[in-house]
C-alpha positions in Angstrom: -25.7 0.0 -4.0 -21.7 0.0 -3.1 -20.4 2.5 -1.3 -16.6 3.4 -2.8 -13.9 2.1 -0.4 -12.7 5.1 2.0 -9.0 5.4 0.6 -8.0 6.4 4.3 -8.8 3.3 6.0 -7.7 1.5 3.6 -4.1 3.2 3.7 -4.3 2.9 7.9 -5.3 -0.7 7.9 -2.6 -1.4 5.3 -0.1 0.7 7.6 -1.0 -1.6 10.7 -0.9 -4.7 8.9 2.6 -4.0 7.5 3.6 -3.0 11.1 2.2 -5.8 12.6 3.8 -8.3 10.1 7.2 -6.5 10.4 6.4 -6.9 13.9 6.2 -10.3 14.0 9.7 -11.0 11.4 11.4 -8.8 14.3 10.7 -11.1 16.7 11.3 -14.5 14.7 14.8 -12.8 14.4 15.6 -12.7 17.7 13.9 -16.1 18.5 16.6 -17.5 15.9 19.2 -15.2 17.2 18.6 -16.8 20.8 18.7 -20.6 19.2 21.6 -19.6 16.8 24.0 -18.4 19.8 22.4 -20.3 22.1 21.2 -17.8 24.6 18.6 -18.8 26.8 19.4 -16.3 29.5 20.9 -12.6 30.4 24.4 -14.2 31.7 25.7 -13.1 28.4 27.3 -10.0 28.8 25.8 -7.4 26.5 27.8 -6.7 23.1 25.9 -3.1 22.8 24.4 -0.3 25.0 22.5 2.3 23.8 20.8 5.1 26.5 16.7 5.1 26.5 14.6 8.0 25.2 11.2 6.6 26.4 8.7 7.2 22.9 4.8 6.1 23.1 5.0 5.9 19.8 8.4 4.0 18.4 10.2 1.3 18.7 13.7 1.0 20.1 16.3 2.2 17.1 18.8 -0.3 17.3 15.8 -3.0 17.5 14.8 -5.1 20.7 16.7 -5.2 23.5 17.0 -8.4 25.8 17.8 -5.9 29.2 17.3 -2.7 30.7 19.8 -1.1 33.4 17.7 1.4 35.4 20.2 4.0 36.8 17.5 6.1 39.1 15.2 4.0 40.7 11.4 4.5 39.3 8.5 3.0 37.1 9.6 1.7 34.0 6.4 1.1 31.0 7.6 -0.9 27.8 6.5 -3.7 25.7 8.0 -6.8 25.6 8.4 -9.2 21.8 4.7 -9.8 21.6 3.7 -5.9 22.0 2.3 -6.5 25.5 2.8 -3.0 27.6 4.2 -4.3 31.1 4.9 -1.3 34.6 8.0 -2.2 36.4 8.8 -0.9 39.7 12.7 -0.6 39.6 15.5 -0.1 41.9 18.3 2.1 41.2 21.1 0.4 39.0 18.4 -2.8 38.5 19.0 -4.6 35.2 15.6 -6.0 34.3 16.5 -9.2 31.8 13.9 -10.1 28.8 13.1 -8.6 25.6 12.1 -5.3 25.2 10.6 -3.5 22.2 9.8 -0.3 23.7 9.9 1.9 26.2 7.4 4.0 26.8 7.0 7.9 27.8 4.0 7.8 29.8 4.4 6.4 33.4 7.9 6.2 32.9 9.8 8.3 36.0 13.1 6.0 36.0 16.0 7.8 35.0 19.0 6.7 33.3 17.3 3.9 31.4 19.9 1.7 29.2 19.3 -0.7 26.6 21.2 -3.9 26.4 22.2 -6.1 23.6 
């Protein structure tokens, strides 16, 4: 006997999938952005800034970051390009260099937390 596919967990593991491929485009991107420019550091200065609203849930807006300033000193939680959740003890005014996908809510106390691209 077949039991009829459960159109739920079909939809969710199609919604993971997608994420996870999108995912993995987003950070093919900014590998080829890095070998494009040639950056294979933070001495660039950053061309953008954009202020931190730590989510558990969601991604960075503007896309990944490849610093964070940390204006009050504190723990930072985010994920870097391959979705692995790293906790940084930072100083106040710190930039931290690498790429960053997300920053997240929970067991972040740092204040003033800035993306930089």
């Amino acid at each position: 006997m077949t039991l009829p596919a459960n159109p739920t967990l079909g939809s969710l593991a199609r919604v993971r999938s997608e994420a996870l491929l999108n995912r993995g485009r987003q950070a093919d991107e900014v590998r080829a952005q890095r070998q494009e420019t040639e950056i294979t550091g933070t001495t660039v200065p950053a061309e953008a800034m954009r202020g931190v609203t730590p989510n558990d849930a969601a991604d960075l807006p503007d896309g990944p970051c490849r610093a964070l300033f940390v204006g009050g000193a504190g723990t930072v939680v985010c994920n870097d390009l391959t979705d692995t959740e790293v906790t940084l003890v930072c100083g106040a005014g710190q930039i931290i260099p690498g790429w960053v996908t997300r920053v997240k809510a929970t067991g972040t106390d740092a204040t003033n937390v800035v993306a930089m691209y």
